[in-house]
C-alpha positions in Angstrom: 22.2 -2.0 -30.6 25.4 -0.9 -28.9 25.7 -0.9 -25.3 27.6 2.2 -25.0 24.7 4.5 -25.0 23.0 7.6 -27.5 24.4 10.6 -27.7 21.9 13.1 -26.1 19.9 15.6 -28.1 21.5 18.7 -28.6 18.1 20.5 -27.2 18.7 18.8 -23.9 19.9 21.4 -21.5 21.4 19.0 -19.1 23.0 22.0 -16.9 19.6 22.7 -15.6 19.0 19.3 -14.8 21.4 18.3 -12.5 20.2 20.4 -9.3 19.0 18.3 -6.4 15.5 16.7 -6.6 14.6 18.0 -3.4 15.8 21.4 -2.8 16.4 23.2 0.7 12.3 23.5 2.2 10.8 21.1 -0.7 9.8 18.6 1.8 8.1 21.3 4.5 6.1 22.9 1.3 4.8 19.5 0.3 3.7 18.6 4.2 2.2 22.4 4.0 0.4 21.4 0.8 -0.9 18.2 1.9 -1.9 20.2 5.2 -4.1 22.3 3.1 -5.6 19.7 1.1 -6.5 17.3 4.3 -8.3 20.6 5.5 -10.3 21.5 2.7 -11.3 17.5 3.0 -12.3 18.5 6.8 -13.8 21.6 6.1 -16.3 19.3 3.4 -17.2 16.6 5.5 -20.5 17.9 6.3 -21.1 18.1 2.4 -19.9 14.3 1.5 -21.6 12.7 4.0 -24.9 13.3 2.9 -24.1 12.5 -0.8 -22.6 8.9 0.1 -25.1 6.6 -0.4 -26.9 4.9 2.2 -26.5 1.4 1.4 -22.6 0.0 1.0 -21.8 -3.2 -0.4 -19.4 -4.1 2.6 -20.9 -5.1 5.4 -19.9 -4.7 9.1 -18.8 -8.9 9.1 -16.9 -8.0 6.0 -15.4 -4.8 6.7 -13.7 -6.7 9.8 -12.6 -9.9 7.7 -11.5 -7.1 5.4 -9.0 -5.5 8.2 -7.9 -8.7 9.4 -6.7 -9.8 5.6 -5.0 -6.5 5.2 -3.1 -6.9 8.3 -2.2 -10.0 7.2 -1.0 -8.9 3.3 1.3 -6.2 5.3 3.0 -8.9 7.3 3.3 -11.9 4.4 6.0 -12.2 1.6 5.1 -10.9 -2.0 4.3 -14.8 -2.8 1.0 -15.7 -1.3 -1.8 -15.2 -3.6 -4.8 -15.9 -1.6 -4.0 -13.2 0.8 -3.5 -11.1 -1.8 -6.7 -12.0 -4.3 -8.5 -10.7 -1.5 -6.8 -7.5 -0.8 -7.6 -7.2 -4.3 -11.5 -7.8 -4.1 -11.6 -5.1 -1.6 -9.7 -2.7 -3.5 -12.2 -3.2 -6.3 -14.7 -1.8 -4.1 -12.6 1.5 -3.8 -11.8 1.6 -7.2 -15.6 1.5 -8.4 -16.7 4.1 -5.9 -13.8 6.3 -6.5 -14.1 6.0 -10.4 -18.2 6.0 -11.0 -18.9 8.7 -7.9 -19.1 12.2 -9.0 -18.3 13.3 -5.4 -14.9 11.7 -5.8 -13.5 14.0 -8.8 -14.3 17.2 -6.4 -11.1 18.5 -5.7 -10.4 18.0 -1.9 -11.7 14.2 -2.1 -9.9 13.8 -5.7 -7.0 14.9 -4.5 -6.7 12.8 -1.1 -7.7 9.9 -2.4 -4.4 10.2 -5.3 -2.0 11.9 -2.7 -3.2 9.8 0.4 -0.5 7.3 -0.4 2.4 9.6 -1.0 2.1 11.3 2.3 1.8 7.3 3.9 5.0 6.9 2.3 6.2 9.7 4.4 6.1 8.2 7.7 8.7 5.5 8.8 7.8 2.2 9.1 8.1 -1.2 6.9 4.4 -1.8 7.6 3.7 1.8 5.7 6.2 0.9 3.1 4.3 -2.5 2.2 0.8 -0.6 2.2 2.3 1.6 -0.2 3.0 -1.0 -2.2 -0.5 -2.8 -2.3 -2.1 0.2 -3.0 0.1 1.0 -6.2 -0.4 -2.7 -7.3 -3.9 -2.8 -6.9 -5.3 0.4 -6.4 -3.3 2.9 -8.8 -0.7 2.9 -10.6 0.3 4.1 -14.5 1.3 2.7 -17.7 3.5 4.0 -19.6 2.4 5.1 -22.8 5.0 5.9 -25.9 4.5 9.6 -27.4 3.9 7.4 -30.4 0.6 5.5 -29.0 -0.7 8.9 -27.3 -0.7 10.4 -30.6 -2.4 7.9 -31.8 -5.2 7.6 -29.2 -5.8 11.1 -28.9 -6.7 11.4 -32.7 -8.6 8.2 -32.8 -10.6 9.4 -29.9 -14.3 10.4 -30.5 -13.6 13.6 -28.2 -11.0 15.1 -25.9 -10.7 16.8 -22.4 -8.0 18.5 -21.2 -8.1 17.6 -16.9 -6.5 19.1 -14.1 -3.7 17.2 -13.0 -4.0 16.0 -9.2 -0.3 16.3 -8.3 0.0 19.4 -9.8 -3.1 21.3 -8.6 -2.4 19.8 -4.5 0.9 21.2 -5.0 2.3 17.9 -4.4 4.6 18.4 -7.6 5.5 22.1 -8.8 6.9 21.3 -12.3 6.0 24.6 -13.9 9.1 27.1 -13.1 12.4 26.6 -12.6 14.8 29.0 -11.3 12.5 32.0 -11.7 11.7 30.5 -15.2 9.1 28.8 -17.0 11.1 25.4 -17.4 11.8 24.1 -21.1 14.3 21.5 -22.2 14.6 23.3 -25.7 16.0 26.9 -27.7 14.3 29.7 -27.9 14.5 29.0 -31.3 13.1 25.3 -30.8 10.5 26.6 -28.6 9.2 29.3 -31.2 8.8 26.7 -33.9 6.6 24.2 -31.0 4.1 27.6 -30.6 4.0 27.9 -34.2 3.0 24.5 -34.9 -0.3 25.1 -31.9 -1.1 28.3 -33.6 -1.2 27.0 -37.4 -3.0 23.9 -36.1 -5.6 26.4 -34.5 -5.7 28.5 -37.4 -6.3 25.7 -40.0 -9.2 24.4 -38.0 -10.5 27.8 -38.3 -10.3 28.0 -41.7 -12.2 24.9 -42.4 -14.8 25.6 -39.8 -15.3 28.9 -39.2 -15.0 28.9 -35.7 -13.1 26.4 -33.6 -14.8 23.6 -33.2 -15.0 21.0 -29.8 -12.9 23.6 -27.5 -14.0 25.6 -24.3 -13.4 28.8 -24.6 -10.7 29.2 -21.8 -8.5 27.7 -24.9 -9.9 29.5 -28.0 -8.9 32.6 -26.3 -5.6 31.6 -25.2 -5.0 30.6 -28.8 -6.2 33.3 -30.5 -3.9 35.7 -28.1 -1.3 34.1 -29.4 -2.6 34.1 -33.2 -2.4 37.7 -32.6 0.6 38.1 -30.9 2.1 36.4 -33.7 1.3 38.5 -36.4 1.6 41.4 -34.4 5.4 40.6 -34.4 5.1 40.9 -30.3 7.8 39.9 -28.4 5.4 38.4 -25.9 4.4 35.3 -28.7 6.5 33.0 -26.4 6.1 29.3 -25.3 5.8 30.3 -22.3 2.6 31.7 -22.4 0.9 28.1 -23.3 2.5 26.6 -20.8 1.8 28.9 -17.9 -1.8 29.5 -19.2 -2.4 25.3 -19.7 -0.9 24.4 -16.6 -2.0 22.5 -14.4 -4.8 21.1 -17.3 -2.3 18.4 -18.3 -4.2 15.4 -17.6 -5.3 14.3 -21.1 -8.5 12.8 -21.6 -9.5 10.8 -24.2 -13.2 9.9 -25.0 -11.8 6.1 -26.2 -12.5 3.0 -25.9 -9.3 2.3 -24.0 -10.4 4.7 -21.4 -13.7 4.4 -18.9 -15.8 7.5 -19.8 -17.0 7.3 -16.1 -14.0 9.6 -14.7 -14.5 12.3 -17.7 -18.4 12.9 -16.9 -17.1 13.2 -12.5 -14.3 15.6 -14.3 -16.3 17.6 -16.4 -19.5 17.3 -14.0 -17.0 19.5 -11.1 -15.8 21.8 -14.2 -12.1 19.8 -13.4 -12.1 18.9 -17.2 -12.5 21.3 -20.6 -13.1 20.1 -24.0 -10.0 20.7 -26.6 -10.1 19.5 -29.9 -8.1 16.4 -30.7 -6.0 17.8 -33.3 -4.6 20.8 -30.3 -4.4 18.4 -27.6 -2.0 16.1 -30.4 -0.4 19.0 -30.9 0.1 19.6 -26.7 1.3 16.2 -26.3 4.2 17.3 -28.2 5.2 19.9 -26.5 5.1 18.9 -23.2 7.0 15.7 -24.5 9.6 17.7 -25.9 10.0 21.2 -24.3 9.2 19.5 -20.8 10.3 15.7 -20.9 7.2 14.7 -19.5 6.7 10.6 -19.2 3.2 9.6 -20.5 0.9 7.3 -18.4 -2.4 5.9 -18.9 -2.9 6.0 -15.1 -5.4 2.9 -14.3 -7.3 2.6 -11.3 -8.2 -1.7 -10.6 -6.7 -2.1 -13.8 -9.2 0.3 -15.1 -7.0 3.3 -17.4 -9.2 6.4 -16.7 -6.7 9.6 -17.7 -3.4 9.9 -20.1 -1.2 11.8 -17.3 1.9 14.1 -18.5 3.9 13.0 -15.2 6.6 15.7 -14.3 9.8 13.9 -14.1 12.7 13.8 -11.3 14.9 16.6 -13.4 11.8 19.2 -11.9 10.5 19.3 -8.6 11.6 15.5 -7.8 8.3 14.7 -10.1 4.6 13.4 -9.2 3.6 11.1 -6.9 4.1 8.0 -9.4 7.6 8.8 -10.4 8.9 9.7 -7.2 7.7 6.8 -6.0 9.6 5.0 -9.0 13.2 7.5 -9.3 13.4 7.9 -5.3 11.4 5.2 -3.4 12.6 2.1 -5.6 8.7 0.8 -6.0 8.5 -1.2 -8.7 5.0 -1.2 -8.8 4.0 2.9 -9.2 5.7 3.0 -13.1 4.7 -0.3 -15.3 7.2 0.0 -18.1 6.2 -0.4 -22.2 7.8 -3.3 -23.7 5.9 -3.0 -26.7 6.2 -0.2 -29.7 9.0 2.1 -29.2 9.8 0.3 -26.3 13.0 0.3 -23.8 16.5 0.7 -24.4 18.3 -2.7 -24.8 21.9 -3.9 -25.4 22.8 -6.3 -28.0 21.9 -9.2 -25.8 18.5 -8.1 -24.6 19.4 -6.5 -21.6 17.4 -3.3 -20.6 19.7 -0.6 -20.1 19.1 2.7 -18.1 17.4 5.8 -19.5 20.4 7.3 -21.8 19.7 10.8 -22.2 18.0 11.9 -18.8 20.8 12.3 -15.2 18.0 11.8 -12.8 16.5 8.7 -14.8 19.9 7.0 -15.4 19.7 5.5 -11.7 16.7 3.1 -13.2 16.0 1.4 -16.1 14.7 2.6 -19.6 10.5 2.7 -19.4 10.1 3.2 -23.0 8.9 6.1 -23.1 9.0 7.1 -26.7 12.3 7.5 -27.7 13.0 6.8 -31.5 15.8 4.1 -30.5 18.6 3.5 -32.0 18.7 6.7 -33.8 21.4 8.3 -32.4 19.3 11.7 -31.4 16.1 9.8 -29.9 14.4 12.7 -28.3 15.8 15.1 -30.9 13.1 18.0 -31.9 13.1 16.9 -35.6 13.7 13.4 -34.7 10.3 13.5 -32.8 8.4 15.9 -35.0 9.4 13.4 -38.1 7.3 10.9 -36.1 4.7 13.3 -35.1 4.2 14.3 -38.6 3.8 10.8 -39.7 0.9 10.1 -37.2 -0.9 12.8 -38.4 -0.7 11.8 -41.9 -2.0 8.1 -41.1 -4.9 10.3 -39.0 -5.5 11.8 -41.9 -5.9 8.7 -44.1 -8.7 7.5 -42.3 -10.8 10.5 -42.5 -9.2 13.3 -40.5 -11.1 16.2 -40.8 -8.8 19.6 -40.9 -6.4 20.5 -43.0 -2.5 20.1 -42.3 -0.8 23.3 -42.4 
């Protein structure tokens, strides 16, 4: 593979993408939003403390030992592994509360518990900066999946949920406009034939069920809307309108081996997370992948991979937590790349090369996250939907269940 690059997709708007990350105030409105999240925490404390339980598997003598080997992780080197084995044990104590405790998917306590870190990374110090860091190595932290391998989970899986997406519900990350506008990478015309693909998939479930099977309502209206508005001739059938009336239920959530069912029941238990069927949240993984440039993660917490998150990227609103962390903050350990199918862009030699279609991505390297290298239009629409439609056939084979319109 040449070293000199792909050409990018024609779609690509790349004139949108080059304004600054952080625009003038972005920083005060994410303090603001934090602000309101850490008081809704407050104004619930009464609430969570009598649902904690009594009886905590850290001990007083423990819970001291435990500072004391923090303290000491934030002062060593990367190197030592003892130190660091034990940071670990006591982050698995966090992780299993936080994952198996329906009190921590409510949103105020879900949402400190993700953001927490990000507005630590906020203050100035080295000591802050290295807590960061231990948290995303052993606390949380996402893998990225290939478009390709989210395809294939969400059709394999037994059911899905569509979740509310922490960074985007806090505020944190404000991905949905741009300049007034719903923001989308593609044409009109590219965007048009994206709806029509959600509205034929919704339609031929229909047909062979009668009704739409596995999907809250919230999303069987929203798709029959747009069923109507479609053969109405309405100007209003627009992109658009999915994306605004979706957002911020982005997280997608299989019901798969690969994923602990524990977070799903806490989602669905606080009304966070509404069932889809699989064949309309394979179809949603497209779009967002194409008319948004989202990066797929299975975001893991203790090495536990609970939710596939649609991260918003640095070309809109600077991105999420994880990949501003990655893009802006240089840690290494918030993004853990794919180096397996699909994976990153290489030179002749081996060597990974930076993202080549993306201006705020080309500072780090490729992550691999699904572009069909070396074709020389890798994120192209009917590059991507070639592969999409080749997924669903292969779902098919194995005893898919509607019919492919």
């Amino acid at each position: 593979m040449s070293d000199r690059g792909v050409p990018p997709a024609a779609d690509l708007k790349f004139e949108d993408l080059e304004a600054e990350a952080f625009e003038p105030g972005e920083v005060e409105r994410r303090w603001r939003a934090a602000a309101r999240e850490l008081s809704a925490v407050l104004e619930r404390a009464g609430d969570i403390r009598l649902t904690i339980p009594d009886q905590s598997d850290i001990q007083v003598g423990q819970q001291r030992r435990l500072v004391e080997v923090l303290y000491q992780a934030l002062r060593a080197e990367d190197h030592p592994e003892a130190k660091r084995s034990v940071v670990r044990r006591m982050a698995d104590k966090l992780g299993q509360y936080m994952l198996y405790s329906r009190i921590s998917s409510t949103p105020a306590l879900h949402e400190l518990a993700a953001l927490l870190p990000w507005w630590i990374s906020q203050l100035p110090s080295e000591l802050v900066d290295r807590l960061r860091d231990i948290g995303l190595t052993y606390m949380t932290n996402g893998a990225i999946i290939p478009i390709q391998l989210v395809w294939q989970q969400l059709l394999s899986a037994r059911q899905v949920f569509l979740g509310h997406c922490v960074c985007r519900s806090a505020g944190i990350a404000d991905d949905l406009h741009q300049r007034g506008k719903v923001f989308s990478l593609l044409s009109e015309n590219n965007q048009r034939r994206l709806l029509d693909r959600m509205v034929d998939r919704y339609q031929a479930l229909l047909s062979e069920h009668g009704q739409l099977p596995d999907t809250a309502d919230r999303y069987s209206n929203l798709l029959a809307e747009l069923a109507d508005l479609r053969a109405s001739g309405s100007p209003e059938y627009r992109l658009d309108r999915l994306i605004a009336d979706t957002h911020p239920d982005w997280e997608l959530l299989p019901v798969h081996d690969d994923y602990t069912p524990d977070w799903i029941r806490s989602m669905h238990a606080n009304r966070k997370a509404h069932p889809i069927h699989r064949e309309l949240a394979y179809e949603l993984a497209t779009t967002l992948f194409l008319s948004r440039g989202v990066i797929f993660t299975a975001m893991r917490m203790i090495d536990t991979p609970y939710t596939i998150c649609s991260c918003p990227t640095p070309e809109n609103g600077g991105g999420c937590v994880l990949t501003n962390w990655f893009y802006f903050g240089m840690a290494n350990a918030s993004l853990l790349p794919n180096d397996q199918a699909h994976g990153r862009f290489r030179d002749i030699d081996g060597k990974v090369l930076p993202c080549c279609l993306f201006p705020k991505r080309k500072e780090r390297e490729c992550l691999g996250c699904g572009c069909v290298l070396p074709d020389r239009r890798p994120r192209a629409l009917t590059t991507i939907l070639r592969e999409a439609d080749r997924a669903f056939a292969a779902y098919r084979k194995t005893g898919g269940s509607s019919a492919d319109p």
